[in-house]
C-alpha positions as CSV (number, residue, x, y, z in Angstrom):
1,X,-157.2,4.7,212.1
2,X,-154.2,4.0,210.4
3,X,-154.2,0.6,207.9
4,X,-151.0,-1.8,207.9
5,X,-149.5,-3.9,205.1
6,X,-150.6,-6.5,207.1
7,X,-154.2,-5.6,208.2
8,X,-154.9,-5.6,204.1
9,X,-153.2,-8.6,204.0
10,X,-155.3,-10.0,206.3
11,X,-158.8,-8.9,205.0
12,X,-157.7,-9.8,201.4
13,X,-157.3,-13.0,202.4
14,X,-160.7,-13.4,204.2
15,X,-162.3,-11.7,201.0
16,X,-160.9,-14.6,199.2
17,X,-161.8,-17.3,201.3
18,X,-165.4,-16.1,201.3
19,X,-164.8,-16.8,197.1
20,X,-164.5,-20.8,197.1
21,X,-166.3,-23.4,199.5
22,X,-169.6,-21.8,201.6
23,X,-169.6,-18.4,202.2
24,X,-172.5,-16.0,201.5
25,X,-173.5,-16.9,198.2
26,X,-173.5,-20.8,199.3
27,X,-170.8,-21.7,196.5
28,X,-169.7,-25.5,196.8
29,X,-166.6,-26.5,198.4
30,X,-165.5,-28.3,195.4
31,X,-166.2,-27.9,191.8
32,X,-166.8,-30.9,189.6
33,X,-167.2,-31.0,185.8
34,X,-170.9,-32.2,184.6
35,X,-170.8,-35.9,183.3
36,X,-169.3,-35.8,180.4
37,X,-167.1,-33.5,180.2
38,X,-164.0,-35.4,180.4
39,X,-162.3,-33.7,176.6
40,X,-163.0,-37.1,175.5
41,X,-163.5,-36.8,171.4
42,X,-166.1,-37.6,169.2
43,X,-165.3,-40.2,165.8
44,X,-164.5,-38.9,163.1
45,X,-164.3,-41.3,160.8
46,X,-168.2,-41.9,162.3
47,X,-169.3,-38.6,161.9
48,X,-168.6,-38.1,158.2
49,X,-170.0,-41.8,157.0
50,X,-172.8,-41.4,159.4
51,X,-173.7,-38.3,160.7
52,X,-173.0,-35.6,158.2
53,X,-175.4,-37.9,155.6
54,X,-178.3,-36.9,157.8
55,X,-177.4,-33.3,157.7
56,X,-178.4,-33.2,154.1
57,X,-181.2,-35.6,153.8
58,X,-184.6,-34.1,152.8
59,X,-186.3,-35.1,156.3
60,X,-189.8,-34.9,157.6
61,X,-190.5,-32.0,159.9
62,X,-193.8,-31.4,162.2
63,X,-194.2,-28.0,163.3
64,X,-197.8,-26.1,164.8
65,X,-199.6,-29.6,163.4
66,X,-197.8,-29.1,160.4
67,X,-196.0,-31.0,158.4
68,X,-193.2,-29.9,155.3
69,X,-189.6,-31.9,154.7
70,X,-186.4,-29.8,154.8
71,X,-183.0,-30.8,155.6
72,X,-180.9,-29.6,158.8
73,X,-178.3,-28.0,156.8
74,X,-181.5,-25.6,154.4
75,X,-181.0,-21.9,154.4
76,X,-182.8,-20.5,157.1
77,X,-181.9,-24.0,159.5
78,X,-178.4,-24.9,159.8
79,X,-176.5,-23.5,156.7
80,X,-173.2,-22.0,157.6
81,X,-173.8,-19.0,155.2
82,X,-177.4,-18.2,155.7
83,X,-178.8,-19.9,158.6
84,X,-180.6,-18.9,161.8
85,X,-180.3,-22.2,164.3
86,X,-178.2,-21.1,167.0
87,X,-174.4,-23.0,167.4
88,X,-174.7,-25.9,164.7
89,X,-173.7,-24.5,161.4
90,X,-173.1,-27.2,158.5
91,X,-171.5,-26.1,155.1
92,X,-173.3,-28.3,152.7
93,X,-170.5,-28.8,150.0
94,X,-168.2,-30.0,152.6
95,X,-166.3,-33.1,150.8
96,X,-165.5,-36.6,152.4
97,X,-162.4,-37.0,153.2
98,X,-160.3,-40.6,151.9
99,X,-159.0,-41.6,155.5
100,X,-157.1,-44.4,153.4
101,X,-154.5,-41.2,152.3
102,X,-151.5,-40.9,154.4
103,X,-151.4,-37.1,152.9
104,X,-154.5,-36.9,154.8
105,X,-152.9,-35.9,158.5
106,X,-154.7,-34.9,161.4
107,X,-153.7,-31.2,160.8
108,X,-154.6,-31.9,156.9
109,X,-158.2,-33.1,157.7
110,X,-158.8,-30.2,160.6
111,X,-158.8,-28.0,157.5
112,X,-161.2,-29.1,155.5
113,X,-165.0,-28.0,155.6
114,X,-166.2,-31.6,156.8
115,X,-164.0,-31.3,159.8
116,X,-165.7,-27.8,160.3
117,X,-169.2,-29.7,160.1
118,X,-167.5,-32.2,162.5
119,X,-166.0,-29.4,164.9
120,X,-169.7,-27.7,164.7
121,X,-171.7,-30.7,165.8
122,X,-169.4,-32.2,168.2
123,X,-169.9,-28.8,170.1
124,X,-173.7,-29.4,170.7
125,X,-172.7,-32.7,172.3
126,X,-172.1,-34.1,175.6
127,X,-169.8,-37.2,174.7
128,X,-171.0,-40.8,176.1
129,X,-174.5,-38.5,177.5
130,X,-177.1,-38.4,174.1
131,X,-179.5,-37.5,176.1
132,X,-177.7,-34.5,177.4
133,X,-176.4,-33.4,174.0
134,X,-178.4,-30.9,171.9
135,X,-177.7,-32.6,168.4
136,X,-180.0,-35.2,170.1
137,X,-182.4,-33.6,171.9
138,X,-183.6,-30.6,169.7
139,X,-184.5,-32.4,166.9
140,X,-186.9,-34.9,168.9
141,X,-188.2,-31.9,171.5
142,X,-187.1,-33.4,174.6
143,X,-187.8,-31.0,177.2
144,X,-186.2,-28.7,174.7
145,X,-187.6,-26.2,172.0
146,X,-186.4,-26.8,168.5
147,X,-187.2,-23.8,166.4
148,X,-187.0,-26.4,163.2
149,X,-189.7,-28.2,165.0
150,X,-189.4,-31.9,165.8
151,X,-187.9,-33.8,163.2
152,X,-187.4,-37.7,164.8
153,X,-190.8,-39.0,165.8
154,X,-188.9,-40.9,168.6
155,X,-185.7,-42.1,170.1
156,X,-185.9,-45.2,168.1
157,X,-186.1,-43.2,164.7
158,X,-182.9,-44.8,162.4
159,X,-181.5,-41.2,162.2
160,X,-182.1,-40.5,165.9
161,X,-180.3,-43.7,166.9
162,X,-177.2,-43.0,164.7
163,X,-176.5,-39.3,166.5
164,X,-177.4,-41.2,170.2
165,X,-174.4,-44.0,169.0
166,X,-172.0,-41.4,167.6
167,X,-172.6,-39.7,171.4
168,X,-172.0,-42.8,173.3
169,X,-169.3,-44.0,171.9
170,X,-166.2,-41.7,172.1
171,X,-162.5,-42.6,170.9
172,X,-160.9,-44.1,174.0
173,X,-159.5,-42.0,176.9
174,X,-156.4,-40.1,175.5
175,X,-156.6,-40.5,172.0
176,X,-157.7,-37.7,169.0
177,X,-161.0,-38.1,166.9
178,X,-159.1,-39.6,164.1
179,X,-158.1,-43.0,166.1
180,X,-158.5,-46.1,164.2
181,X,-160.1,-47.9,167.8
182,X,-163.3,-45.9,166.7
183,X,-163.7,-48.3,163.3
184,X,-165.1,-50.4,165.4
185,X,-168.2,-48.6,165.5
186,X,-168.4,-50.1,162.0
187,X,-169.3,-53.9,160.5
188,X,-166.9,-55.1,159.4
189,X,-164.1,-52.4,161.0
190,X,-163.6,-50.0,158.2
191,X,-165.2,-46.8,157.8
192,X,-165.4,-47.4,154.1
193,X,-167.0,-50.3,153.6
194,X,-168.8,-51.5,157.0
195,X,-172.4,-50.5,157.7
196,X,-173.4,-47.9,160.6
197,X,-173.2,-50.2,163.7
198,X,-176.1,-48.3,165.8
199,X,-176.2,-50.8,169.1
């Protein structure tokens, strides 16, 4: 049997049908993004007064019944140069950057090491879902093994609260990490002088 141009046409375009809604392998007619995955970003000015502290605090850590302090970013944990815990890596000498500079432009700051730290643990989140982000979940075992062992007692540990408010609350639709609409996640607005605001 002889095969036309247009009998190859014809089963390459079955072949392809049987690629996107039902078929044999059952796919879904439509795709749809998980929640949260909207590219909305993560504060900045947050992360570095708020979250990247917690990175480098000697914490408490219960593992096999027992119990030690380390911090997230210790060799063997989270440091970029020698550590072993999966996607977060932290370099701990990463500066703070003065968001008061004008010299200090998005492009400037995406340089730097704590923009790297930033970058790191932003990609172990689901923004607006805590509960579906691994910066949150690992470190207090929810459903989830943490090979650093569980390091928040609970969802209402201070720490624990801080990551779960950094999550929920990225910079409006449409704008970059570095918008100044995320101060408000401070009291007073400015992320030099106002406290943590963690509700």
């Amino acid at each position: 049997m002889k095969l036309t141009p247009a009998f190859g046409a014809l089963v390459a375009a079955a072949l392809l049908g049987g690629c996107g809604g039902g078929g044999p392998l059952s796919n879904p007619s439509s795709v749809q993004n998980p929640p949260g995955a909207t590219g909305e970003k993560l504060a900045f000015a947050y992360f570095q007064r708020c979250i990247q502290p917690i990175f480098l605090e000697q914490l408490p850590v219960v593992q096999n019944g027992s119990s030690s302090t380390n911090t997230c970013s210790g060799s063997g944990c989270h440091d970029s140069n020698t550590g072993t815990g999966g996607a977060l890596r932290i370099i701990v000498g990463a500066q703070p950057v003065d968001l008061t500079d004008p010299a200090n432009t998005p492009d400037v700051i995406r340089t730097t090491d704590m923009y790297k730290n930033f970058y790191s643990a932003q990609g172990v989140t689901i923004p607006g879902s805590p509960i579906q982000s691994r910066l949150f979940q690992k470190p207090l075992l929810l459903d989830i093994l943490h090979g650093g062992g569980q390091i928040f007692p609970s969802q209402d540990d201070p720490h624990a609260k801080l990551i779960a408010y950094w999550i929920s609350h990225p910079a409006p639709a449409g704008q970059d990490e570095f918008s100044t609409a995320t101060y408000n996640m401070f009291t007073p607005a400015d992320p030099v002088t106002g406290t943590c605001n963690v509700q």
